[in-house]
Residue, then its C-alpha position, 0 to 999 in steps of 0.5 A: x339271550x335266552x332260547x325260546x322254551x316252546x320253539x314250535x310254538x313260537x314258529x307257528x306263530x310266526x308263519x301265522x302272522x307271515x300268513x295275515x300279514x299277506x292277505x293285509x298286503x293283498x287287501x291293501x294293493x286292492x283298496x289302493x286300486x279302488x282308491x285310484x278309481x276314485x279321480x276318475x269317477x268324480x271328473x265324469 
């Protein structure tokens, strides 16, 4: 196995996709909260 030649690089864009992957976890928990809503409002 072979080291990466550009390390930092490659860290950067791990913390970049750490970074995109929360705010898709945040988006996501927020939908799943609408969506719960959703029953609710149709039996009224």
């Amino acid at each position: 196995m072979q080291a990466p030649k550009n390390g930092s690089k490659d860290l950067s864009e791990i913390n970049a996709l750490r970074e995109l992957n929360s705010k898709l976890v945040v988006t996501i928990t927020e939908l799943r909260k609408e969506n719960v809503k959703i029953p609710k409002l149709r039996r009224e």
